[in-house]
Every structure is written in structure tokens, then in C-alpha cells.
C-alpha positions as CSV (number, residue, x, y, z in Angstrom):
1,X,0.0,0.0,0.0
2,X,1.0,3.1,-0.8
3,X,2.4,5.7,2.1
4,X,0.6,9.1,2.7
5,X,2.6,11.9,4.2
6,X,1.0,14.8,4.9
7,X,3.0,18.2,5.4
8,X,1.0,21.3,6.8
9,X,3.2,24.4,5.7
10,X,5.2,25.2,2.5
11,X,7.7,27.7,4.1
12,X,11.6,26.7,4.5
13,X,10.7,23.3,6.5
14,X,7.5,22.1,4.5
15,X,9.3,22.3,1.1
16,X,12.5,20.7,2.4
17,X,10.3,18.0,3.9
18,X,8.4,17.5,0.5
19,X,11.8,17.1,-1.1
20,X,13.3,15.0,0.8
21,X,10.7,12.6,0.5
22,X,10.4,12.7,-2.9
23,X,13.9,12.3,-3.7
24,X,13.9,8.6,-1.1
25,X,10.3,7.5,-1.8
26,X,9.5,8.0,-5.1
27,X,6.2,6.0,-5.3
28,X,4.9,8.1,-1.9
29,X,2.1,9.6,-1.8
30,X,2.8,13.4,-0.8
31,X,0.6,16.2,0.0
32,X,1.5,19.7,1.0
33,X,-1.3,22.0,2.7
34,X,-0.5,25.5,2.9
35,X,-2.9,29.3,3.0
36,X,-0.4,30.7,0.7
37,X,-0.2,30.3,-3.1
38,X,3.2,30.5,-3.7
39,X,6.3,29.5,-2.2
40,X,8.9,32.4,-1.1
41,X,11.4,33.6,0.9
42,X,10.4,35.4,3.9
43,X,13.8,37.0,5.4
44,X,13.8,38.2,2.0
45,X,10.7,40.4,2.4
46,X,12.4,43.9,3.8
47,X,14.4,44.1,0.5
48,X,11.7,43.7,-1.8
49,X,9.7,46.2,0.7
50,X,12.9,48.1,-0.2
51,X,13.1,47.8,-3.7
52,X,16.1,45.7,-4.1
53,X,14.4,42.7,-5.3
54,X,11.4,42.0,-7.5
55,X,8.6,40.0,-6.5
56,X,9.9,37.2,-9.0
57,X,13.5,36.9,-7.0
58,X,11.7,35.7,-4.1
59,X,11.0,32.5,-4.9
60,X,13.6,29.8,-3.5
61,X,11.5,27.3,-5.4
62,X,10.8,26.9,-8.7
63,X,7.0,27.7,-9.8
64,X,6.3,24.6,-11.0
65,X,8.6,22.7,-8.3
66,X,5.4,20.6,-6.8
67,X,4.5,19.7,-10.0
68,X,7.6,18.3,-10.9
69,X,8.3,16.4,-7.9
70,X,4.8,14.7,-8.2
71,X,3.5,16.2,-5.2
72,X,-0.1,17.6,-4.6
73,X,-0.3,21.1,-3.1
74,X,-3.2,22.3,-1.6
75,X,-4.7,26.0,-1.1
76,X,-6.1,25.6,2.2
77,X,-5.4,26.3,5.8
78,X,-5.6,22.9,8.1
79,X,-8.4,23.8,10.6
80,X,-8.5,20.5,12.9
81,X,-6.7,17.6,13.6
82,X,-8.2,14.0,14.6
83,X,-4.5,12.1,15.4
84,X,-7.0,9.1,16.7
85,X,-8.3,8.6,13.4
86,X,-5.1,10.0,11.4
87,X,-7.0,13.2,9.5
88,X,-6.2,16.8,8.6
89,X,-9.8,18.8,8.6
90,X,-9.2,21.3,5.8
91,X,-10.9,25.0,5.7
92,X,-12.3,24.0,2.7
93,X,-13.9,21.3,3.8
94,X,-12.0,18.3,3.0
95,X,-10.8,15.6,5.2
96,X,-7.4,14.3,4.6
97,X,-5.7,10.8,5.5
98,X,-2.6,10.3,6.1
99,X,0.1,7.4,7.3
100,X,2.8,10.1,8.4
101,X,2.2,13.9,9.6
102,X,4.4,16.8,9.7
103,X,3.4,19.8,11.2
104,X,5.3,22.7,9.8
105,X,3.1,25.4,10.4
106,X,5.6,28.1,11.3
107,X,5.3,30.9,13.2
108,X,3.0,34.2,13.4
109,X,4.0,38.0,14.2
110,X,3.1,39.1,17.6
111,X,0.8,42.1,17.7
112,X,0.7,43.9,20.8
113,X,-2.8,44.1,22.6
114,X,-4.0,47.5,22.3
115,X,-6.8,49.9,20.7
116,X,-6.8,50.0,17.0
117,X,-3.5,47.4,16.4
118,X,-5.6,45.7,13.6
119,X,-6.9,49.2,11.5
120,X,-6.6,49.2,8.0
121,X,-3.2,50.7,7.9
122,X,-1.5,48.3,10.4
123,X,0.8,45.0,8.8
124,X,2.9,43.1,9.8
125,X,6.0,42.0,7.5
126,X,5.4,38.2,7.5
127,X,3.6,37.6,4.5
128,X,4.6,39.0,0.6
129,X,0.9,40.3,1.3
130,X,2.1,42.3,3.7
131,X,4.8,43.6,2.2
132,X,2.7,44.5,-1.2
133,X,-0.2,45.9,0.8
134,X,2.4,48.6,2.1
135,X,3.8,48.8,-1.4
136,X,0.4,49.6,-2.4
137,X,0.1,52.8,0.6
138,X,3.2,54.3,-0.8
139,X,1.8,57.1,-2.7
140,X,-0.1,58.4,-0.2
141,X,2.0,57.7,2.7
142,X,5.0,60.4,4.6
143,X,5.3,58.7,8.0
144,X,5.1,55.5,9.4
145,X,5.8,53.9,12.9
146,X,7.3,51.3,13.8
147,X,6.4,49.1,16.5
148,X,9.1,46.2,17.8
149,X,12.9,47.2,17.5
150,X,13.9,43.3,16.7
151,X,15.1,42.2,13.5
152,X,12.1,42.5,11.2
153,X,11.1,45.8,12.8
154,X,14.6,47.3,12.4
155,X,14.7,46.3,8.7
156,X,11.2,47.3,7.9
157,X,12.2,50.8,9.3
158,X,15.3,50.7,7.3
159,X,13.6,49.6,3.5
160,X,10.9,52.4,4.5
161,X,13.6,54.8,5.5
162,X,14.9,54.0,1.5
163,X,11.6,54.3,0.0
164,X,12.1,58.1,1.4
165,X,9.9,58.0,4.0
166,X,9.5,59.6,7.9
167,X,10.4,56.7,10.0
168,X,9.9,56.6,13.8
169,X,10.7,52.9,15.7
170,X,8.7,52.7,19.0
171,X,10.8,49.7,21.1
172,X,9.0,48.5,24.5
173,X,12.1,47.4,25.8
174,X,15.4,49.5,26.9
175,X,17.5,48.5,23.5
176,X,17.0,47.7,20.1
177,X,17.7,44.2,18.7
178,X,17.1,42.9,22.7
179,X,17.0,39.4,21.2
180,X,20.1,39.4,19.2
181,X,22.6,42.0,20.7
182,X,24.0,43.2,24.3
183,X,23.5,46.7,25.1
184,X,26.8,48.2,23.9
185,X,26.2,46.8,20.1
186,X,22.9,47.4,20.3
187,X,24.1,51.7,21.0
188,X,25.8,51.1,18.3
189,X,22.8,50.9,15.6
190,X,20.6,53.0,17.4
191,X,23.0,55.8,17.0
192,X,23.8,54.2,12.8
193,X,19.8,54.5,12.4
194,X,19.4,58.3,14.0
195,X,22.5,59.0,11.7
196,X,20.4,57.9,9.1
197,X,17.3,59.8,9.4
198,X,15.4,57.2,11.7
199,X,14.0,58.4,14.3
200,X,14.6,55.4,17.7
201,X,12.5,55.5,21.1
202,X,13.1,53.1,23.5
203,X,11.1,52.2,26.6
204,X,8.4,53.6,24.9
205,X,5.3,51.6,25.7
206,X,2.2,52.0,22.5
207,X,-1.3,52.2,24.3
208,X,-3.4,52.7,20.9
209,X,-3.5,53.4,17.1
210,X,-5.4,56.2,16.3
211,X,-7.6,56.9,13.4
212,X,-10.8,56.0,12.3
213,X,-11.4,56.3,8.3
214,X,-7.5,55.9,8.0
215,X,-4.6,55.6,10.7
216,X,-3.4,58.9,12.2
217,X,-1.1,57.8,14.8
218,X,0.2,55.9,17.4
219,X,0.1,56.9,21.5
220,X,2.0,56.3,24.3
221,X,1.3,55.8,27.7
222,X,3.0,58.6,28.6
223,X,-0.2,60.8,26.3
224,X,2.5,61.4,23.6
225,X,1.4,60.8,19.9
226,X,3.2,60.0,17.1
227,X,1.5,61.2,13.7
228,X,1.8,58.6,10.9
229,X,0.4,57.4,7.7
230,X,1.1,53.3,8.1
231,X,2.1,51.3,10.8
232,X,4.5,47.8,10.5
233,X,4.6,45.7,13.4
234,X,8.0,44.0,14.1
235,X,7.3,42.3,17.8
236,X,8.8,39.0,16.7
237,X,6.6,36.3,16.4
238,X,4.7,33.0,18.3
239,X,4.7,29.5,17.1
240,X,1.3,29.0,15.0
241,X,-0.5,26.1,17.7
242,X,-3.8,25.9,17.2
243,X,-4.4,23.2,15.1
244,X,-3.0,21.2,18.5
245,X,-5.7,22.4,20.3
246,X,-7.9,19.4,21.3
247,X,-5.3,17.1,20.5
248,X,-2.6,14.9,23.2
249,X,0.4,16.7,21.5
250,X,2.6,17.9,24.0
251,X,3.9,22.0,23.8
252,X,5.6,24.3,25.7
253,X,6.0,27.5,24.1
254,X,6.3,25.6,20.7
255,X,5.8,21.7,19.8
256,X,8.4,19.4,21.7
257,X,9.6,17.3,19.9
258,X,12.7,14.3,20.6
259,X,15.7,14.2,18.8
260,X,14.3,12.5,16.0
261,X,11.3,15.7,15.5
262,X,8.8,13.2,16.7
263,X,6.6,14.8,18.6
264,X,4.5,12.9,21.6
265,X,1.6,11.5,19.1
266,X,2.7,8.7,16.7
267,X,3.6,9.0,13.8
268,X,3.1,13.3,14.0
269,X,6.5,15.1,13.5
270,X,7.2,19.1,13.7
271,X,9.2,21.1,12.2
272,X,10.6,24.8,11.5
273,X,9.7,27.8,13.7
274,X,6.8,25.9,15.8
275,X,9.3,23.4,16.6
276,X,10.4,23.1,20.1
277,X,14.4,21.1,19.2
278,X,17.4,20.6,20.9
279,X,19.8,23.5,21.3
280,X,23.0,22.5,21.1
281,X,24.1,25.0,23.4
282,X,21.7,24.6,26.3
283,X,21.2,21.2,25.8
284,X,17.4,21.0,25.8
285,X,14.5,22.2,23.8
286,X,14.0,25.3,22.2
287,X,13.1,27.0,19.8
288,X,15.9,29.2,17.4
289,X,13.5,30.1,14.2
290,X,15.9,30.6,11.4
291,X,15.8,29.6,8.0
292,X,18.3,27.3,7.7
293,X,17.8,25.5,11.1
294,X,13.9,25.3,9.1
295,X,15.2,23.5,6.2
296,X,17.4,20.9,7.8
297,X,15.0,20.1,10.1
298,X,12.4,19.8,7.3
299,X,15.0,17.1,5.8
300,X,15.6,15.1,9.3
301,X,11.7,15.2,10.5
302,X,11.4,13.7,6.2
303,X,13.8,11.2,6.4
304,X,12.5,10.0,9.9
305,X,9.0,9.7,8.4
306,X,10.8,7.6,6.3
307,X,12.2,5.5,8.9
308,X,15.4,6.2,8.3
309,X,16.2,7.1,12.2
310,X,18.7,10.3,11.6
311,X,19.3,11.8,15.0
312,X,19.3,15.8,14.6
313,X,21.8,17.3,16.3
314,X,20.5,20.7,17.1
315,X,20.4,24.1,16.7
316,X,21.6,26.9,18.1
317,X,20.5,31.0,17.7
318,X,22.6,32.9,14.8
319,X,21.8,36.0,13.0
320,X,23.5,37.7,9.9
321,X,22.6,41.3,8.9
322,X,23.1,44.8,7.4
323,X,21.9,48.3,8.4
324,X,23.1,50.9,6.4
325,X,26.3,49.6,5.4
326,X,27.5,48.2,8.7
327,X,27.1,44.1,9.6
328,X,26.7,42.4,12.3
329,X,26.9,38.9,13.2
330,X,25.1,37.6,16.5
331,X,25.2,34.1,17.8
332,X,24.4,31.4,20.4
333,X,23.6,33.2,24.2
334,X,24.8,36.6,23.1
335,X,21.7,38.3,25.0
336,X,20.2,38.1,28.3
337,X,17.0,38.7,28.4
338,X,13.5,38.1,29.9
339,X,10.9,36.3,28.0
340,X,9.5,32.8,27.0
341,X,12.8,32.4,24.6
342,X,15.4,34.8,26.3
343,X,18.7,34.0,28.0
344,X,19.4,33.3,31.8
345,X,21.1,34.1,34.3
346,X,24.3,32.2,34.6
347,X,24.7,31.2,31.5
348,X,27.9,33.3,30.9
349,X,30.6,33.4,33.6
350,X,33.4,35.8,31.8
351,X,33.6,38.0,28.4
352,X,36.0,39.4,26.2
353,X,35.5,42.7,24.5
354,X,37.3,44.9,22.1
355,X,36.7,48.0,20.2
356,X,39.9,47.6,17.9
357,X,39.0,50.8,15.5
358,X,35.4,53.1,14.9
359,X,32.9,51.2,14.0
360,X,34.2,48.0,15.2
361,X,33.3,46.4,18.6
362,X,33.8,42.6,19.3
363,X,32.2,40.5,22.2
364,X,32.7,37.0,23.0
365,X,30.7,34.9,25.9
366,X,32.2,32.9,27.7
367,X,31.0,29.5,29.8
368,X,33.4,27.1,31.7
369,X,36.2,28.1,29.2
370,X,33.6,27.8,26.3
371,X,32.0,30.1,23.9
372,X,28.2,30.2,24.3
373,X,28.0,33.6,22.3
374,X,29.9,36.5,20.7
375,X,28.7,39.4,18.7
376,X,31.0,40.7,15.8
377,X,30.0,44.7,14.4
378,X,32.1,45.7,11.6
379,X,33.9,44.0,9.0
380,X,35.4,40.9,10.0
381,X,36.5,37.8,8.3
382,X,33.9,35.5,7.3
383,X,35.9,32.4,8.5
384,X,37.0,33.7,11.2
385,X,33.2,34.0,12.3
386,X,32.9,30.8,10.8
387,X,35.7,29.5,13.7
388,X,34.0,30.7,16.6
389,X,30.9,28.9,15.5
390,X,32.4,25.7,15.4
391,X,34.0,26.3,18.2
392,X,31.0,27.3,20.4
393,X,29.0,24.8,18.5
394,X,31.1,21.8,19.4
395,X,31.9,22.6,23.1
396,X,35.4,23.1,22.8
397,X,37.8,24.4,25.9
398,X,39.4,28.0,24.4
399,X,41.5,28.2,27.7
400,X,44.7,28.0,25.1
401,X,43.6,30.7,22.8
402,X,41.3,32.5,24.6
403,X,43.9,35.6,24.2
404,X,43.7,35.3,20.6
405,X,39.8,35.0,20.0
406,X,39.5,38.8,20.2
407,X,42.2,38.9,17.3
408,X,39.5,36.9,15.2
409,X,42.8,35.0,13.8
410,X,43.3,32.7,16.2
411,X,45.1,30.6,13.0
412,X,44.8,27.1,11.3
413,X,48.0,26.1,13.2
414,X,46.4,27.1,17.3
415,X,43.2,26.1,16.4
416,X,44.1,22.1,15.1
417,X,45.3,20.8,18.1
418,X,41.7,21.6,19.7
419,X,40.3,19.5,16.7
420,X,42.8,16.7,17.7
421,X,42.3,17.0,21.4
422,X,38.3,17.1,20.3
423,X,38.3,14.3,17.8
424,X,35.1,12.8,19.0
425,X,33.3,15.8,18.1
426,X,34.8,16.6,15.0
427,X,34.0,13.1,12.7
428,X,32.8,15.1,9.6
429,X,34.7,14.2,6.6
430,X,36.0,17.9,6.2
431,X,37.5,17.7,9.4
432,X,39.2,14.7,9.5
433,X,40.8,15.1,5.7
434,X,42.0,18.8,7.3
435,X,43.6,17.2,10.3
436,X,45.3,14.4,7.2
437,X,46.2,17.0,4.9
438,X,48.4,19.6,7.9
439,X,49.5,16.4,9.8
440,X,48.2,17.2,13.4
């Protein structure tokens, strides 16, 4: 008989998933269930908000790439699920039955609670609709607020900022980028952004949206209003659960799932941002929603539907950007913040800092003569970031080159012996031909 895998969500896990199992089981039966037409990148959004990219160079997949791979794709949004009887209730009434689930239904933005946060006027920048409904305000738009200084509120602010607009970002908390940066880099892009015509409040706490045949503004809760034209809401996002409700799956703030993305139904995997997975650096669930931590666990959760048993060996949190010109690379426990996903304390013990020339500040967290984090601001050597990632992600002891890691050099020669001294954790072919090939 033939399998039937069913895959909720078409994002950067969903299509990996669909794939995969194409590619090892080419007789399976494989439906994908998504509410969005198409298939596109979404940490691609800002720049085509921006005008850097067309609508066209958003696709990571090919128009036609279900059709090729013989997989059925449906236009519908999974309403209910029935694990005791194996079905998927579809919006549009149909009842699917399947042999294998995968729940990939990523993650939502978080609007704040307060008057008027869904006016016409207000988006989020989650979905390509978004992003073309504020297209489509342009001509008739000056200002716009910003609420949320994280990631996709920064660079919403910063491709509005380019499309000539007024820009003012309203952040709840004390810093921008609270999820991705200390303080002191975080100081650093406030004061790029206000060079750059944006205008940056923090502790500033939204109470309303104000308008009533179009948006007018946002207030405070100190009375103070901020006039405006369109409002994008970069909060961060939640983990989309509520086709779970009703259901024995177990969640905590996403899906938990083992180290095989099972999660505790059978035969019902997860994957992407609602997925709950091993971090490598705290050692337990969690929940680090990037793209590519999406798309390889899309491939693991595929090939264990499969029953092929690949262990996946976790995540951890790392983010790549540009504002205005300047980079910044954040990674692994580099914050310490509070919230269902922030940091805690004790999780770093020392760190290392630098400001080795304008413009360029350097941070590296340290845990029992570990890295757990390290922001990077400036230019810096790809590989060299590339270094401290392996060496964070594989729990190596610095303590012999710790006064180098600041350098950003510590070189092939000082950093070889920790591979040999680590072999156990290093059995990738590319490691062991490196330590062949220089002899260690």
C-alpha cells in the first residue's frame, strides 16, 4: 500500500520535507497543505519592501517545483486535527488521510494588545501580502511607525527609510535588537539608524492606534502621539498552535519534539519555527527560528517519516545582517533577556570585548572556558566568524587561545590541536581530511 505523508506548511521546512521525500520514496504519496499560493522567501521580504528585489526573485522554489516532484499542493489552511483517526480537517472542507504527519506550520508576528492594532493601515511583514499591501500605501504615505525594534522591525524601518519616508521605531524594551545583541552593540545601531534619518525611542510603551477612516497615529502611555500614515509591526513572532488544540500533543512555548522531531503523538512530526528542538548549546528544547535550522530540520523530520532514524543534532541561535552599510553577526547566548525564549542568568561566567577601531566592537561569551556567544559589528572575516561557530557549536575548551579569540585569527595552526584533542566531536569528513592533509 502506498504511504501518505501529509506536510502542513510550505515555508523553508515544509518544502524541504516534500523534497526530501520525494527524492527517497518516489512511489509516496505526498501532499503539502499550505494558506499561501506560492512558495517564497520570507527573510527576503524587507528588501523587496525596499526595492532591491522583485517580486519574481523571491521564490527559493521553482513555480512549478510541486508539479515536478509529483506532489499535490493544496490552497487551504488545516483547521483541525483528529491524530485518533489520522485526518487533517481542511478550511475548505476536505478531510485528509494520512500514514505520516508533519506539522510545519511556522510561526505568526506578535501584535501587541492595544486599541486599533488591527486598523486598515496596520501590517505586519510576515507575509509577501504584507509587504505588497504597504507597497500599495506608498503614494499616499509620509510617515510610518514602527512598532518592535527586533530584527524585522529594524529592517522594515530601514527599507521604508529607502523608500524616502518619515520613519519613527517605537521599542517597548530599553534596547534595540534585545534578542540578538547586548546593550553596547545594540548603542551602536541605534545611534547608525538616528545618523540615518530614523528616528529610535526606546522604553516607549504604544497604548493605541489612532484613526478612524485611516490611521493617524500611534500613542503612548506617557499621552504622547506619534502622527503617521502606516504602521509595520516588528514584535517578533509566536509559534502558530492551534491546530494542536484538542489534541494529546505535548507543547511548551512551541511543539516538543525528541531528537528525532517526533513529537509525543505517533507518527506526527514538527518542524521549522513551531518546533520546540534541541539547542546545542543549552542542551534541551527550544526554539531558534531561522531559515536554515527550518530546512534541515524539514529534511531530518522527512527522512524520519521515512524511517530512516537520523538523529538531529541541534540548533543553536545565529543571525546575519546589514543596516546601512555596517554588519553584524550575533550568535548562540549573546543576550540576556527576559521572555519565553530569552537567555538566563548564569549562562555566561566571563567575556571578552574589544573596540579595535570606529565602527568595530567585538564580544565573546564565555561559559566554563567555552564560547556560548559573541557578537561581531564591523567588518570581520567570514571564516573567522565561521571559527568561533564551530568552536561554540562543538563545546570546545578555548582556555589556550582564549587571548587570541579577540584577534579573530586565532590561526589554522592554534586552532588544530583543539580539533585533535576534540576528535570525537569533530568526525565530519571535512575535518578529519583537514587534520590528514596539515599532519596534526
Amino acid at each position: 500500500m502506498t504511504e501518505r505523508y501529509v506536510i502542513i506548511g510550505a515555508s523553508a521546512a515544509g518544502s524541504s520535507a516534500a523534497e526530501t521525500l520525494r527524492r527517497h520514496a518516489p512511489k509516496a504519496q505526498i501532499t503539502v497543505v499550505s494558506d499561501e499560493k506560492i512558495t517564497y522567501s520570507k527573510p527576503l521580504l524587507s528588501y523587496y519592501l525596499a526595492g532591491h528585489l522583485g517580486e519574481e526573485q523571491l521564490f527559493f522554489k521553482a513555480p512549478d517545483f510541486y508539479e515536478r516532484y509529483g506532489t499535490q499542493r493544496i490552497h487551504a489552511r488545516a483547521v483541525g486535527l483528529r491524530p485518533e483517526k489520522s485526518i487533517v480537517e481542511l478550511s475548505d472542507g476536505q478531510k485528509l488521510q494520512y500514514d505520516k504527519l508533519l506539522l510545519a506550520t511556522g510561526a505568526a508576528p506578535r501584535f501587541p494588545k492595544i486599541e486599533g492594532i488591527r486598523r486598515e493601515g496596520v501590517f505586519g511583514l510576515r507575509k509577501l501580502e504584507d509587504a505588497q499591501g504597504i507597497l500599495a500605501r506608498l503614494p499616499s504615505t509620509k510617515r510610518a511607525v514602527v512598532l518592535g525594534g527586533g530584527l524585522v522591525g529594524l529592517k522594515a524601518a530601514a527599507a521604508l527609510k529607502e523608500r524616502g519616508l518619515s520613519v519613527t521605531v517605537l521599542v517597548d524594551s530599553p534596547h534595540v535588537l534585545s534578542q540578538m545583541l547586548d546593550e553596547s552593540s545594540a548603542r551602536i545601531f541605534e545611534k547608525i539608524f538616528e545618523q540615518n534619518g530614523v528616528t529610535i525611542y526606546t522604553k516607549a510603551k504604544p497604548v493605541a492606534v489612532l484613526g478612524t477612516q485611516h490611521i493617524e497615529g500611534v500613542q503612548l502611555a506617557s499621552g504622547e502621539v506619534f502622527e503617521c500614515d502606516v504602521v509595520v509591526v516588528g514584535k517578533g513572532v509566536d509559534p502558530r498552535l492551534e491546530l494542536l488544540e484538542g489534541t494529546p500533543i505535548r507543547k511548551d512555548y512551541g511543539i516538543l519534539v525528541d531528537d528525532y522531531l517526533r513529537t509525543s503523538v505517533e507518527n506526527i512530526y514538527a518542524a521549522g519555527d513551531v518546533a520546540q528542538a534541541r539547542d546545542v548549546l543549552r542542551g534541551e528544547p527550544w526554539i531558534n527560528a531561522l531559515w536554515p535550522c527550518a530546512v534541515e530540520q524539514g529534511r531530518v523530520a522527512a527522512l524520519n517519516m521515512l524511517g530512516r532514524a537520523m538523529s538531529y543534532r541541534g540548533s543553536m541561535r545565529m543571525n546575519s545582517v546589514q543596516f546601512f552599510g555596517v554588519p553584524v553577526i550575533s550568535a548562540g547566548l549573546a543576550v540576556l533577556t527576559p521572555g519565553p525564549l530569552g537567555g538566563r542568568p548564569g549562562e555566561h561566567d566571563e567575556t571578552l570585548e574589544s573596540r579595535p577601531a570606529p565602527g568595530i566592537y567585538r564580544k565573546i561569551f564565555l561559559k566554563d572556558e567555552t564560547i556560548v556567544g559573541f557578537v561581531l559589528v564591523g567588518e570581520v572575516p567570514i571564516e573567522a566568524a565561521g571559527v568561533l561557530r564551530i568552536l561554540m557549536e562543538r563545546r570546545v575548551n578555548v582556555a589556550p587561545i582564549k587571548e587570541e579569540l579577540l584577534e579573530l585569527g586565532p590561526d589554522l595552526g592554534r586552532v588544530l590541536p583543539l580539533i585533535v584533542e576534540h576528535k570525537e566531536r569533530f568526525v565530519e569528513r571535512e575535518f578529519q581530511e583537514l587534520v590528514q592533509t596539515v599532519g596534526v
